[in-house]
C-alpha positions as CSV (number, residue, x, y, z in Angstrom):
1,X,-54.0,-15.3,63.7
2,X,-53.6,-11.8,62.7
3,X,-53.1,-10.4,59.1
4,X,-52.8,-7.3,57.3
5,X,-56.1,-6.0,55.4
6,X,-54.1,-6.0,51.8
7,X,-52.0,-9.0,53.0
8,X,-55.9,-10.7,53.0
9,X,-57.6,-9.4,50.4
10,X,-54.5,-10.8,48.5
11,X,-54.9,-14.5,49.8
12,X,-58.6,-13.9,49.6
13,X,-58.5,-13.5,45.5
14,X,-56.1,-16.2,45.4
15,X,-58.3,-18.6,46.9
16,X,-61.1,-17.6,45.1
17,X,-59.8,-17.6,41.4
18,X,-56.9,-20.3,41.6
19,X,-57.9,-23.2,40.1
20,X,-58.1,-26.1,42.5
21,X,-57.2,-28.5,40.6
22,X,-53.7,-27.6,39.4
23,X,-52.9,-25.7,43.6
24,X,-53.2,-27.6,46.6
25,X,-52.8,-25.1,49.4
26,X,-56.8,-24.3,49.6
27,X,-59.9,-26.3,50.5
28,X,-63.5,-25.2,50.1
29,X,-66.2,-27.0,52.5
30,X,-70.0,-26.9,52.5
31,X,-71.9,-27.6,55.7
32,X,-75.4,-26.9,57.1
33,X,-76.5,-25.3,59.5
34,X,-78.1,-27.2,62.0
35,X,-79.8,-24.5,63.5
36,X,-81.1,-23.2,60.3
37,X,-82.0,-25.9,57.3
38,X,-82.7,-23.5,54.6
39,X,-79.0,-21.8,55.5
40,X,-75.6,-23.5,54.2
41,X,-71.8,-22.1,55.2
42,X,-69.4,-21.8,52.7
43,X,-65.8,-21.9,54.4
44,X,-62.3,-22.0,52.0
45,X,-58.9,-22.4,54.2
46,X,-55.3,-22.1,53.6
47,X,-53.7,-25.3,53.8
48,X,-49.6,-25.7,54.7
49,X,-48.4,-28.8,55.1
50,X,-49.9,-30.6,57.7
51,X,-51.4,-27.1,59.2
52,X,-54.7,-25.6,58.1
53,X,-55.9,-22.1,58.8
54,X,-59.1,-20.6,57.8
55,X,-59.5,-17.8,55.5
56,X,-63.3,-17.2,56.3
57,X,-66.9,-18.4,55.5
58,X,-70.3,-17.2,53.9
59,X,-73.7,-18.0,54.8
60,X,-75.7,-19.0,51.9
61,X,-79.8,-18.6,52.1
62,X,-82.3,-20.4,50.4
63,X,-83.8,-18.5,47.8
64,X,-87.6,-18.6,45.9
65,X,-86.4,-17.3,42.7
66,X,-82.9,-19.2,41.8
67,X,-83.4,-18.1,38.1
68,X,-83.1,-14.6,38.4
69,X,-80.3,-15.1,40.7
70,X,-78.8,-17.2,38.1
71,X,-79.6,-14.2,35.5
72,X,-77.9,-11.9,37.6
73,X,-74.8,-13.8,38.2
74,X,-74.5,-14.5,34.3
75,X,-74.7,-10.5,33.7
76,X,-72.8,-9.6,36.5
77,X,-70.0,-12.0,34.7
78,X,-70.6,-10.7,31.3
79,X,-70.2,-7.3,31.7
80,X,-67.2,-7.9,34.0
81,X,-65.7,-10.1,31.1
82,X,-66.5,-7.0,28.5
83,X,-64.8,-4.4,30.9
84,X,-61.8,-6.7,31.2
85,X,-61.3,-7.3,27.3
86,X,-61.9,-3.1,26.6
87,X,-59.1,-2.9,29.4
88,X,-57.1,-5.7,27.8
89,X,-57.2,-4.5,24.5
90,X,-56.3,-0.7,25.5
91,X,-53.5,-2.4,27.8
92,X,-52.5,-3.9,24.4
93,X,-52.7,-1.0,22.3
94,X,-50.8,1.2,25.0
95,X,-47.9,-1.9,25.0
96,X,-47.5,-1.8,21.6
97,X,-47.6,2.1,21.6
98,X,-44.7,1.4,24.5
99,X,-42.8,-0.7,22.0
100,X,-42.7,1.3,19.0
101,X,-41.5,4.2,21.0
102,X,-39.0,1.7,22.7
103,X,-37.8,0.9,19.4
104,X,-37.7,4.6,18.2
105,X,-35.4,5.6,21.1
106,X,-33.0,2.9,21.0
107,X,-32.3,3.7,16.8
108,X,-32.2,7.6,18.2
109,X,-29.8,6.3,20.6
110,X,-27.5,4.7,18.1
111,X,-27.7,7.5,16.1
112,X,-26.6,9.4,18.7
113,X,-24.3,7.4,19.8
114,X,-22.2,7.4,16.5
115,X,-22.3,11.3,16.3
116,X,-20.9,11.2,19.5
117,X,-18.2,8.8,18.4
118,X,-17.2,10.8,15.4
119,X,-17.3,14.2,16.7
120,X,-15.0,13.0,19.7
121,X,-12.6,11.3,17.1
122,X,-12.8,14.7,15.0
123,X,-12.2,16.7,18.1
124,X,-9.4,14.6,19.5
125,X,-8.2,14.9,15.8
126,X,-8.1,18.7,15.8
127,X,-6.6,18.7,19.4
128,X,-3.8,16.7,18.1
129,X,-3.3,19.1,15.3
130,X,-3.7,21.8,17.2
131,X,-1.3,20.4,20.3
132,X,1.5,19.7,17.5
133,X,1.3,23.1,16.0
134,X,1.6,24.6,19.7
135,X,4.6,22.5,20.3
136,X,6.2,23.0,16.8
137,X,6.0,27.0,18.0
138,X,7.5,26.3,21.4
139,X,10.3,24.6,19.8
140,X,10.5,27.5,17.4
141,X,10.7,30.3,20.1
142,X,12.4,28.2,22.4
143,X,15.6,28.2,19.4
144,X,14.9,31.7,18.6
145,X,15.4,32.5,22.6
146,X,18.8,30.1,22.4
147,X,20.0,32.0,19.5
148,X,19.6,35.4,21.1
149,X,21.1,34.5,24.6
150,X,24.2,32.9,22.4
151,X,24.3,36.3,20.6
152,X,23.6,38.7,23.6
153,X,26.5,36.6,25.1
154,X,29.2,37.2,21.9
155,X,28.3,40.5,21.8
156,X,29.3,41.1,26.0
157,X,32.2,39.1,25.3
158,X,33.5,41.0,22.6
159,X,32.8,44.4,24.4
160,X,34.7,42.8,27.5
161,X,37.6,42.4,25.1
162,X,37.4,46.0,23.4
163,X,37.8,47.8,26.0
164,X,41.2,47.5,27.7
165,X,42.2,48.3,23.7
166,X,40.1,52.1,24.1
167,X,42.2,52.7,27.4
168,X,45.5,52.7,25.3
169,X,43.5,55.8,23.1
170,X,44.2,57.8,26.3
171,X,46.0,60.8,27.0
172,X,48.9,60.1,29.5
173,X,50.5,62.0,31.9
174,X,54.0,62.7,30.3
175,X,52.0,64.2,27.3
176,X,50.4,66.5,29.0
177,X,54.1,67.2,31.1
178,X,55.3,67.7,27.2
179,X,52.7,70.1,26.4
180,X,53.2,71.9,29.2
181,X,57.1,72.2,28.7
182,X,56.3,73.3,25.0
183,X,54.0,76.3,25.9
184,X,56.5,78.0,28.7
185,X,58.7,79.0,25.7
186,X,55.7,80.7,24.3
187,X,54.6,82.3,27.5
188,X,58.3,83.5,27.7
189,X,58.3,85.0,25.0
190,X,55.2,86.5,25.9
191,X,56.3,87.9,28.9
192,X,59.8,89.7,26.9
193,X,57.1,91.3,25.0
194,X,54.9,92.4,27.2
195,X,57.4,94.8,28.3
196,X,56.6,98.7,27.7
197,X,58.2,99.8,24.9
198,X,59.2,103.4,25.6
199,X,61.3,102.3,28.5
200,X,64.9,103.2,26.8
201,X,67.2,101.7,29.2
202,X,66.0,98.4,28.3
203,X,68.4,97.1,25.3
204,X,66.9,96.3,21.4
205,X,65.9,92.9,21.8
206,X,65.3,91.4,17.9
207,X,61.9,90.3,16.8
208,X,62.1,86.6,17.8
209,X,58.1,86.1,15.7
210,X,59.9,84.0,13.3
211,X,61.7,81.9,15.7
212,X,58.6,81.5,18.1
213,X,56.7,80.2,15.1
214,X,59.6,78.0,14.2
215,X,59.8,76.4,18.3
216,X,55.4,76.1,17.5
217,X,56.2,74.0,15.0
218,X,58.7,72.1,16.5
219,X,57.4,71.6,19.6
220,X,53.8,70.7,17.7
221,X,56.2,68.0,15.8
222,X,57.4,67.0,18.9
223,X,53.8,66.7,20.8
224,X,52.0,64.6,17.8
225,X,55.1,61.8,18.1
226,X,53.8,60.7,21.4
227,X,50.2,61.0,20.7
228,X,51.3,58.2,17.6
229,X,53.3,56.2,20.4
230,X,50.3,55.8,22.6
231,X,48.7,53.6,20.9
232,X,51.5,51.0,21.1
233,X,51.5,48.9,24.2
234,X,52.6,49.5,27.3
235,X,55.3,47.6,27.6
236,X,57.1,50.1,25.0
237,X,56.0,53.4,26.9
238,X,59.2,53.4,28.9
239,X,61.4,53.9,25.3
240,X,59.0,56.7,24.3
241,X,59.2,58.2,27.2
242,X,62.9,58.4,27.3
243,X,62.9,60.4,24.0
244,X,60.8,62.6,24.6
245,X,62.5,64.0,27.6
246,X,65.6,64.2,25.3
247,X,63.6,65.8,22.2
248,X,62.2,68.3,24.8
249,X,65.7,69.0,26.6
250,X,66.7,69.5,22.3
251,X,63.8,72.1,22.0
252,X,64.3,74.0,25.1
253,X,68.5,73.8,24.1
254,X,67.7,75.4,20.6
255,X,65.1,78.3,21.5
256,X,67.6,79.5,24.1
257,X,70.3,80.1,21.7
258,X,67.5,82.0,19.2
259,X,66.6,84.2,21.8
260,X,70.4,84.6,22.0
261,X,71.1,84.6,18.2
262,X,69.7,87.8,16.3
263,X,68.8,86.7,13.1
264,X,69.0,88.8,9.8
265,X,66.3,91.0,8.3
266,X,66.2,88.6,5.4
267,X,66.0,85.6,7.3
268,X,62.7,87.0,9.2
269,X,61.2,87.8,6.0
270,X,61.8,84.4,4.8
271,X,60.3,82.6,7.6
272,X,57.4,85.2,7.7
C-alpha cells in the first residue's frame, strides 16, 4: 500500500506517542530473529477493524554496554523535555502577548466605533439643517419668481389696455384739411401783396394787416376746437366733423367780405 512521505511521518508519530491504552487502532510486536539470536524486530501496525496493515519495523541489536545506552536515552529525553518547556513557555508568553493586544484592539475598536456613530449622527444632523435651509430658499425664490411673473404679467396687461387710449392723441385727417383751409387765406393775402407796387393801373387796395390777423386768430380758434374734440371717442367724430366744415365755410364767408369791406383808419389802428 502506497502513502504519501508527510501522510507517514504523520501516522508514524501517532503510533509512536499515542498512548495505547486509551487508542486501539495500533499494535506493537516483538519477535526474534531466528536467523540472528542476539537481534529482535520491533514491528507497530495500523489496525482498522478487522484489517491490519503494517507501518514498519526496527531491528534491535544486542548491546555490551546497556547502561550507557540507558544514559543516553535519559539525556537525549531531558534535554528534549527542557527545549519543549523553553518553547512552551515562550509559546505562552507570545499568547498572552496575542491576548493583551487582542484586547487592546477590540476597546480601540469600540472606541472607534462610537466616534463613528456620533460623527455620522452629527453629520446627518448638519445635512438635515443644511437640506432645510436649501429648501426654505427654494421656496423663497421660487415665490419671489411667482410674484414677478404675476407682476411682469399686470404690467403687459395694462400696457395692452393703454394703448388704443394714445391712438385717440392723434392728429386726424380733417384737422390737417382744416389747417390747410385756414392757411389759403393767408397765402392769398400773400399773393395781393406781393404785387409791385408802382404799377398804377392796379386800383388802391386797403391794408387788410388788421383783418388778416383778425382771420389768424379766428381760424387758430377754430383749429384748437378740434384738436380738444379728438380726444373724445370715435363714435362722436362724425358731429365734430360736421362743424367744422360749417365753422370753416363761416371763416372763409367772413374774410371774403373784409377783403371786400375797407375798413376805417381808426379801426386799423385799433386792431394794430
Amino acid at each position: 500500500m502506497e502513502m504519501k512521505m508527510e501522510q507517514y511521518i504523520q501516522e508514524l508519530t501517532e503510533a509512536l506517542t499515542t498512548d495505547l491504552r486509551q487508542s486501539g487502532k495500533y499494535s506493537f510486536d516483538l519477535s526474534c530473529n531466528m536467523e540472528d539470536e542476539s537481534m529482535i524486530v520491533f514491528s507497530y501496525e495500523k489496525v482498522l477493524k478487522d484489517v491490519s496493515f503494517k507501518l514498519g519495523s526496527v531491528e534491535l541489536h544486542k548491546v555490551t554496554k546497556p547502561l550507557d545506552v540507558i544514559k543516553e536515552l535519559i539525556n537525549y529525553g531531558l534535554d528534549h523535555c527542557t527545549e519543549l518547556k523553553a518553547r512552551n513557555a515562550h509559546l505562552l508568553r507570545e499568547n498572552k502577548r496575542l491576548e493583551e493586544e487582542q484586547e487592546y484592539i477590540a476597546k480601540e475598536m469600540e472606541k472607534y466605533v462610537q466616534v463613528k456613530e456620533t460623527l455620522e449622527q452629527d453629520l446627518y444632523t448638519r445635512f438635515v439643517l443644511v437640506l432645510n435651509e436649501k429648501k426654505s430658499k427654494i421656496r423663497n425664490l421660487q415665490q419671489k419668481l411667482q410674484q414677478v411673473q404675476d407682476n411682469s404679467d399686470g404690467m403687459t396687461t395694462f400696457q395692452k389696455e393703454i394703448v388704443p387710449e394714445d391712438d385717440y392723441e392723434g392728429s386726424t385727417d380733417e384737422e390737417n384739411t382744416e389747417n390747410n383751409d385756414c392757411s389759403q387765406p393767408t397765402t392769398s393775402a400773400r399773393g395781393m401783396h406781393g404785387c409791385d407796387p408802382h404799377d398804377e393801373t392796379l386800383p388802391d387796395v386797403p391794408d387788410i394787416a388788421p383783418s388778416r390777423k383778425r382771420r389768424q386768430r379766428h381760424c387758430r380758434g377754430d383749429g384748437s376746437e378740434p384738436k380738444r374734440e379728438s380726444s373724445k371717442p370715435q363714435e362722436k367724430g362724425w358731429v365734430a366733423t360736421t362743424d367744422k366744415k360749417s365753422n370753416s365755410k363761416q371763416a372763409a364767408a367772413e374774410n371774403s367780405a373784409a377783403n371786400k369791406i375797407p375798413q376805417e383808419p381808426e379801426d386799423l389802428f385799433e386792431e394794430i
